[in-house]
LUMVEX-671444 format. One record per residue (C-alpha): residue in one letter; x negated, y negated, z negated. Coordinates in steps of 0.5 Angstrom, whole numbers, plus 500, padded with zeros to 3 digits. Layout:
<pts>
aXYZ...
</pts>
This chain:
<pts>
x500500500x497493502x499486500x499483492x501489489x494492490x489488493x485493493x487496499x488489502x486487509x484481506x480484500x473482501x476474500x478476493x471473491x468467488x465463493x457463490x458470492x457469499x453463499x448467495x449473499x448467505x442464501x439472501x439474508x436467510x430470506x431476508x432479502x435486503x432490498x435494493x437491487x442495481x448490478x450493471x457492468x459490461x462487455x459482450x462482444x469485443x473479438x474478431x478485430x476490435x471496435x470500441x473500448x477504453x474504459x478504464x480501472x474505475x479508481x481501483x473499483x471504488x477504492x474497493x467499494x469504500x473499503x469493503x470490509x470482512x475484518x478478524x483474519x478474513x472471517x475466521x477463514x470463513x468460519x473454519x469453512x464451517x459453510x456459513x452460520x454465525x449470524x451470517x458470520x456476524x452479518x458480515x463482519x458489520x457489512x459496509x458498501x452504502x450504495x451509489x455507482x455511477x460509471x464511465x469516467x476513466x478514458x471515455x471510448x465505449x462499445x460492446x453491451x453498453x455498461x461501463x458501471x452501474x452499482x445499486x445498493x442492498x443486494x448484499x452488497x452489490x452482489x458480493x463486489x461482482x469478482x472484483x468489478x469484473x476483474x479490476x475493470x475488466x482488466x483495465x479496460x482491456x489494457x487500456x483498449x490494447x493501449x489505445x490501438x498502438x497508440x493509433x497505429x504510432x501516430x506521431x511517434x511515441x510508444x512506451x511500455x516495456x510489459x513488467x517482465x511478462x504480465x501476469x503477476x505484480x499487480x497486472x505489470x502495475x496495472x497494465x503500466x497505468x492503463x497504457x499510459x491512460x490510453x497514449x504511453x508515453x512513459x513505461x518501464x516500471x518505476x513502481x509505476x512511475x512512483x505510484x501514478x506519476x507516470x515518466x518513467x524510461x529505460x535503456x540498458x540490457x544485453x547482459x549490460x553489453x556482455x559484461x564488458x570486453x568490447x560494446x565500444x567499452x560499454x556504449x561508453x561507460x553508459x553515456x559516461x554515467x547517463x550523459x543526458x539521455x543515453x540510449x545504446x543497444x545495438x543488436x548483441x552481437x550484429x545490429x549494422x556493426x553495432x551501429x558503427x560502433x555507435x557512432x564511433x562512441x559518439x563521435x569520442x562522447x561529443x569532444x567530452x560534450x556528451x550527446x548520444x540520444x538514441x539507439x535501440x534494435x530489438x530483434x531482427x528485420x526492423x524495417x531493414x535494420x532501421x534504414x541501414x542504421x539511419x544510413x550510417x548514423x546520418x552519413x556520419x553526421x549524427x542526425x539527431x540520433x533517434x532510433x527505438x524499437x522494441x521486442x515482440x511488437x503490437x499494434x500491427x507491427x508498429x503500424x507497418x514499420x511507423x509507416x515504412x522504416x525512420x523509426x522514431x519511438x517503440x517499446x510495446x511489451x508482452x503483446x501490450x501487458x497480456x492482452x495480446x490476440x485477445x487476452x480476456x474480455x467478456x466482461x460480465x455484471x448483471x442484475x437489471x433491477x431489484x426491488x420487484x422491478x426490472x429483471x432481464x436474462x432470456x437465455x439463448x446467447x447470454x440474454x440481457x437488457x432489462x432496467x436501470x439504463x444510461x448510454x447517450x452519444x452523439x457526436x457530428x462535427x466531432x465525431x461520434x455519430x451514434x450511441x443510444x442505450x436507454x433507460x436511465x429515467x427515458x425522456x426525450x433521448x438525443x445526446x449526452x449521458x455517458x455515465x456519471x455519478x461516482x459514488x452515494x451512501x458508499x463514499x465517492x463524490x469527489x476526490x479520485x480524478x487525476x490520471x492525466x484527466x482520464x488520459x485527456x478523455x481518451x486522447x480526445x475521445x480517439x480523435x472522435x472515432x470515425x475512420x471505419x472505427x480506427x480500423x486495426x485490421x478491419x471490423x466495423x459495426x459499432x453505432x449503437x442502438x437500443x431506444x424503443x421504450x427499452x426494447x419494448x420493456x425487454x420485449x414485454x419481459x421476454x415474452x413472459x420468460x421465453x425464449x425471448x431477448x435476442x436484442x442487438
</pts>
């Protein structure tokens, strides 16, 4: 599918970069600089409150790269900019991504300074991928590690994803939808969502829905009547706790046609209070099976405090969850850390980076994560497990794109490997990271070359 709902796939897609990236890319080919140089990927400080990441939007960001391309439209806007040189123009138009992308697999956890994605290939062409690297993974990742965190605080009880209506634009609803559903959704809202990924898809009724008929006993009863397999009743127009007897009045009159109410859904007012009068009266009236679902304005924190103080069975996470919430960006930035003249490090007071091509091993004890290390990709002797995996080589991808249901195993799995400190929502903890000592070293030595010197973490 082309056009705003996936730009990835757009015709038009090289043209989704700032402009200094092909001013640069320009610049190099006026210098003949067509050597190879590697680009990492990743996030400097995660925010008051987070822990660790959940790396996700990898899929988008090699489709991307395969198919890199400046087509007719795209280089006939770059000529009437009258900024680059028929020969660059002409470079372009021939331009494909050749180079090789290694990177965390959708769903592993990650911690700040650590690259999610590497990408080496002519510097050309890995110089003009940073905007959509930055923002695809960035945007992912981010969702995915909001996603993470309410599925931690639901424990047991499921959550979905009701974001459509709030994102930022078509293709945030869309990729919000994927990424929540990576990190623990149980179903989302959005059937775009549901056709692309496979994702189940759920809804309820809206308050416009109850209001168009004269009385909410009508409505709760021309709804189930149509959807007699999984009705869920909002309750809260008018007066939550009347709304509820009403309810079960409907249900009562449903079941001698043999329809059972599934649900009931509260979506404004004191939820915890709300949910145990509601339950009160659903099971006085011998409805016990009826669940109860909450949605309006809730994250992460709020779903702790009512998953652990109210019979609320299930929550429906929006805005909070498809904008990011308390943090809505993250510090995601794309480096050069080697080109053909060797390492290459930034020395710059609160923005210096780690030089060399690098791999993240991890270690975990009694299945937990014990420790990250940070090294040089070539680094003998590192204890644990490489994180990043080859994904792409000569431009094209190794394997068939990974199912999403792999992804959301690899976060489940990893999420359960945190160790408490890190499961924390409110408390934060140190990330277990470390830098190995040939890399310090190599960064030491580059940073007294080009003062002032790496501040290492």
């Amino acid at each position: 599918m082309s056009g705003p709902l996936h730009p990835a796939d757009a015709a038009s897609a090289a043209l989704l970069t700032d402009l200094y990236e092909l001013t640069m890319a320009a610049a190099y080919m006026a210098d003949g600089n067509h050597g190879r140089a590697t680009f990492e990927l990743w996030v400097r400080d995660l925010g008051e409150h987070r822990n660790f990441l959940v790396a996700a939007g990898l899929d988008d960001a090699l489709r991307y790269l395969e198919g890199l391309r400046f087509e007719g439209e795209a280089l006939a806007y770059l000529r009437s900019l009258g900024r680059f040189s028929a020969e660059a123009l002409e470079f372009l138009a021939g331009l494909r991504f050749t180079g090789e992308v290694w990177a965390m697999p959708e769903g592993t956890i990650a911690f700040a300074g650590e690259p999610l994605l590497r990408v080496t290939a002519p510097i050309i062409e890995a110089q003009l991928a940073e905007t959509f690297l930055i923002n695809t993974v960035g945007f992912h990742t981010l969702i995915a590690s909001k996603a993470a965190r309410v599925t931690l605080a639901a424990g047991e009880k499921d959550w979905v994803d009701f974001g459509a209506r709030r994102a930022h634009g078509a293709d945030a609803a869309l990729g919000a939808a994927r990424s929540a559903w990576l990190a623990g959704a149980a179903a989302t809202s959005l059937v775009l969502a549901g056709h692309r990924f496979g994702i189940p898809v759920t809804g309820t009724m809206a308050h416009s829905y109850v209001l168009s008929h004269p009385s909410e006993s009508e409505a709760f009863l021309a709804f189930a009547r149509t959807f007699p397999e999984d009705a869920v009743l909002l309750i809260d127009t008018f007066d939550t706790v009347a709304g509820a007897r009403v309810a079960v009045a409907a249900a009562r009159e449903l079941a001698a046609e043999g329809i059972r109410v599934a649900g009931v859904r509260l979506d404004s007012g004191d939820m915890a209070m709300l949910a145990r009068e509601v339950r009160r009266i659903l099971d006085e009236a011998g409805f016990p099976d009826i669940r109860i679902l909450a949605s309006g304005g809730l994250d992460e924190h709020s779903v702790a405090a009512l998953a652990a103080a109210a019979p609320i069975d299930g929550f429906g996470v929006g805005t909070r969850l498809a904008t990011g919430g308390d943090e809505p960006s993250l510090d995601a930035v794309y480096k050069l850390v080697q080109d053909a003249s060797g390492p290459r490090m930034k020395t710059s007071t609160g923005k210096a980076t780690l030089p060399g091509v690098k791999q993240v091993h991890r270690i975990e004890e009694h299945g937990k994560v014990f420790g990250d290390t940070i090294a040089l990709a070539d680094e003998a002797g590192v204890a644990g497990w490489p994180l990043l995996r080859q994904a792409m080589a000569g431009g094209r991808r190794l394997d068939p794109p990974e199912p999403l249901t792999a992804g959301r195993e690899r976060c489940r799995a990893g999420l359960a490997s945190l160790p408490e400190p890190l499961r924390s929502l409110e408390v934060k903890a140190e990330a277990p990271v470390r830098v190995s000592d040939e890399l310090r070293a190599l960064a030491r030595r580059l940073g007294e070359a080009h003062p002032p010197a790496a501040e290492l973490h």
